[in-house]
Backbone as JSON Lines, residues from 0, in Angstrom:
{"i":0,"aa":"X","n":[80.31,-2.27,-22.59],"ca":[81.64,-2.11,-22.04],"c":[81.65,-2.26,-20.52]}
{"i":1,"aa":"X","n":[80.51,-1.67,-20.07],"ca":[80.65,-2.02,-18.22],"c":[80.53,-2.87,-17.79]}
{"i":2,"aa":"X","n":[80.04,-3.72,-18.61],"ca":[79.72,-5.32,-18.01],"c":[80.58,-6.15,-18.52]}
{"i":3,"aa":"X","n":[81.51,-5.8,-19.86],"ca":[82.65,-6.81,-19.85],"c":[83.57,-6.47,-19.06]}
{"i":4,"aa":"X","n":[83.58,-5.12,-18.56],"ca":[84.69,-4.26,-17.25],"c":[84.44,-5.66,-16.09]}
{"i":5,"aa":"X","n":[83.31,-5.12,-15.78],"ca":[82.98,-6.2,-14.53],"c":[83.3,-7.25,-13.99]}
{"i":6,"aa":"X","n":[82.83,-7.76,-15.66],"ca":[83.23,-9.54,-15.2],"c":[84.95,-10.09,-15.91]}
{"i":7,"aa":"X","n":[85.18,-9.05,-16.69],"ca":[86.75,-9.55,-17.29],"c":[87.8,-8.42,-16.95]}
{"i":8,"aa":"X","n":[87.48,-7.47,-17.11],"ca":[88.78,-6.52,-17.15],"c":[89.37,-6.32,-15.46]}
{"i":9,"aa":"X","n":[88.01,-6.18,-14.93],"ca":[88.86,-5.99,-13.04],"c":[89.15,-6.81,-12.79]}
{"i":10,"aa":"X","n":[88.95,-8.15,-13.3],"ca":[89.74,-9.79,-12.46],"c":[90.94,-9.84,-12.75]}
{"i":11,"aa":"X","n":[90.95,-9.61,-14.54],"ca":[92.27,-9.5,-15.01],"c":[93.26,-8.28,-14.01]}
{"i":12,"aa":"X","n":[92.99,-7.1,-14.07],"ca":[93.43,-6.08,-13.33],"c":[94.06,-6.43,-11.85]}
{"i":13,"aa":"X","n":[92.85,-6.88,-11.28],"ca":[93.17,-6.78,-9.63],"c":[93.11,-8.24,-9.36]}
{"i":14,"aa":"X","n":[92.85,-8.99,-9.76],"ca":[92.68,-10.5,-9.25],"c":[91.76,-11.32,-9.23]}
{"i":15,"aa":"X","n":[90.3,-10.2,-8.71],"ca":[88.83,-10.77,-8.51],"c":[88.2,-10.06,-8.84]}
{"i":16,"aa":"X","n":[86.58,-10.88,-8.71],"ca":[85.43,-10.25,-9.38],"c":[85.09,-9.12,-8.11]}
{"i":17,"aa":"X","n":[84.39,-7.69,-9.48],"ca":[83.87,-6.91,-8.96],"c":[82.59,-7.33,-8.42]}
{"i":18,"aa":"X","n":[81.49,-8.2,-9.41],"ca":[80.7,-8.58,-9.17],"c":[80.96,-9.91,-8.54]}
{"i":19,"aa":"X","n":[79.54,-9.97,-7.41],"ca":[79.82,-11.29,-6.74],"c":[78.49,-12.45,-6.89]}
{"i":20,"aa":"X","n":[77.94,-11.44,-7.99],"ca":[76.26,-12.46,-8.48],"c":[75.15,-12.36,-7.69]}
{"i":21,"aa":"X","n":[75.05,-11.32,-6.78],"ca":[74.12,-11.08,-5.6],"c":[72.83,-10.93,-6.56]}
{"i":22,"aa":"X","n":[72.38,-10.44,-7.03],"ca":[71.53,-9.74,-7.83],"c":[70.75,-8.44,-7.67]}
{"i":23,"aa":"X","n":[71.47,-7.9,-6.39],"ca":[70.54,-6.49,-6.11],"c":[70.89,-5.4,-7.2]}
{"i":24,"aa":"X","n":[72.06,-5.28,-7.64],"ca":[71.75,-4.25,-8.88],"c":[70.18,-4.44,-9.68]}
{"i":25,"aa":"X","n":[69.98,-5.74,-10.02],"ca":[68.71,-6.04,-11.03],"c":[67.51,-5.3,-10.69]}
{"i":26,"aa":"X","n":[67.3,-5.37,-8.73],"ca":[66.17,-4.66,-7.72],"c":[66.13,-3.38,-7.77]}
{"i":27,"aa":"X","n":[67.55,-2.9,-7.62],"ca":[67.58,-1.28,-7.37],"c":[67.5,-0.79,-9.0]}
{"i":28,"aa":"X","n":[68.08,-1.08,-10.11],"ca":[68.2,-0.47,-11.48],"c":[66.79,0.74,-11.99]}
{"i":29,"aa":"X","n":[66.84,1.99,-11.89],"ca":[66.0,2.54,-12.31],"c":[64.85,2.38,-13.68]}
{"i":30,"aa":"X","n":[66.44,1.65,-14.5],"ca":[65.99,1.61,-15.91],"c":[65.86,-0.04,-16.06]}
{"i":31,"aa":"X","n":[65.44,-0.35,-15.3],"ca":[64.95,-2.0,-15.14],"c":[66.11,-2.77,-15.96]}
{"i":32,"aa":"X","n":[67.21,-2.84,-16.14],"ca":[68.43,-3.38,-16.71],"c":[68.81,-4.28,-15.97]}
{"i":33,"aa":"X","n":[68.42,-5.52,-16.44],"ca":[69.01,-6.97,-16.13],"c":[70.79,-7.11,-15.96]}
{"i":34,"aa":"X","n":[71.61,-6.95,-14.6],"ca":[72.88,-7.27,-15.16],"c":[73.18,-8.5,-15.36]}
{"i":35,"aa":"X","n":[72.36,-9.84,-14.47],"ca":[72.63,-10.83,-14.82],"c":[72.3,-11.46,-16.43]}
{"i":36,"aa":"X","n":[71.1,-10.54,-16.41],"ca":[70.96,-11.17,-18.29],"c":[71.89,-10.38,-19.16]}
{"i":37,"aa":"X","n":[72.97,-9.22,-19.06],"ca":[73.86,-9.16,-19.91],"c":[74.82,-10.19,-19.33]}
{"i":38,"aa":"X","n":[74.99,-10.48,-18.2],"ca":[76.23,-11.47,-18.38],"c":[76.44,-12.53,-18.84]}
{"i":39,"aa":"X","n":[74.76,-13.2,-18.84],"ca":[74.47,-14.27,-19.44],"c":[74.66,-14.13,-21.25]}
{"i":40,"aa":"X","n":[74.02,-12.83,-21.43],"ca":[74.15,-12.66,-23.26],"c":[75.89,-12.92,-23.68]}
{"i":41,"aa":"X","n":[76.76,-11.84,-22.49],"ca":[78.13,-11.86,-23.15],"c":[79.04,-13.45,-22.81]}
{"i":42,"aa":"X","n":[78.18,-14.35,-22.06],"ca":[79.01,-15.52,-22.16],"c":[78.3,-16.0,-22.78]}
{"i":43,"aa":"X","n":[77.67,-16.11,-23.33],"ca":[76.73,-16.66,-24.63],"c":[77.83,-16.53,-25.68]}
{"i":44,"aa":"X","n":[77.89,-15.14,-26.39],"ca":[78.57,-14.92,-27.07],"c":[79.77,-14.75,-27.18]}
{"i":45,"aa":"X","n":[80.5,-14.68,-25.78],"ca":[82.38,-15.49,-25.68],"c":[81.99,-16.84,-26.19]}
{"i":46,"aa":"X","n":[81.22,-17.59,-25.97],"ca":[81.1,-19.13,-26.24],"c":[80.44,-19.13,-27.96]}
{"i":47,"aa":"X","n":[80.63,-18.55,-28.34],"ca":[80.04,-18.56,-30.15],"c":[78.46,-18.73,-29.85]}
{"i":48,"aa":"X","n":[77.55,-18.74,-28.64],"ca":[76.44,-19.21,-28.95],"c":[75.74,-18.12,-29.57]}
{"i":49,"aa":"X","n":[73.88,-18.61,-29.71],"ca":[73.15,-16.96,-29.82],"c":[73.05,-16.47,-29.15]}
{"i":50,"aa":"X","n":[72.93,-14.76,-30.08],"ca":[72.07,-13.84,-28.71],"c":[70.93,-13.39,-29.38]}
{"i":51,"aa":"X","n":[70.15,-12.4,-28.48],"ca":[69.0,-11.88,-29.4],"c":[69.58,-11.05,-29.78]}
């Protein structure tokens, strides 16, 4: 849910992205959580492709 927040619900909401693709969340993440590889999984799967 926070990562479709991110990239769909606040653009829709306010206009623009929360995220701007920097990648320092990925550096700082305690729990080593890729955000660019969920964004990549959930446009995977907006687009019918696979995921794991």
């Amino acid at each position: 849910f926070k990562t479709f927040h991110k990239i769909y619900d606040f653009r829709k909401r306010f206009g623009y992205d929360m995220c701007v693709g920097c990648g320092r969340c990925d550096d700082v993440c305690p729990e080593y959580i890729s955000f660019s590889e969920c964004i990549n999984r959930v446009s995977e799967a907006l687009k019918g492709g696979e995921t794991r």
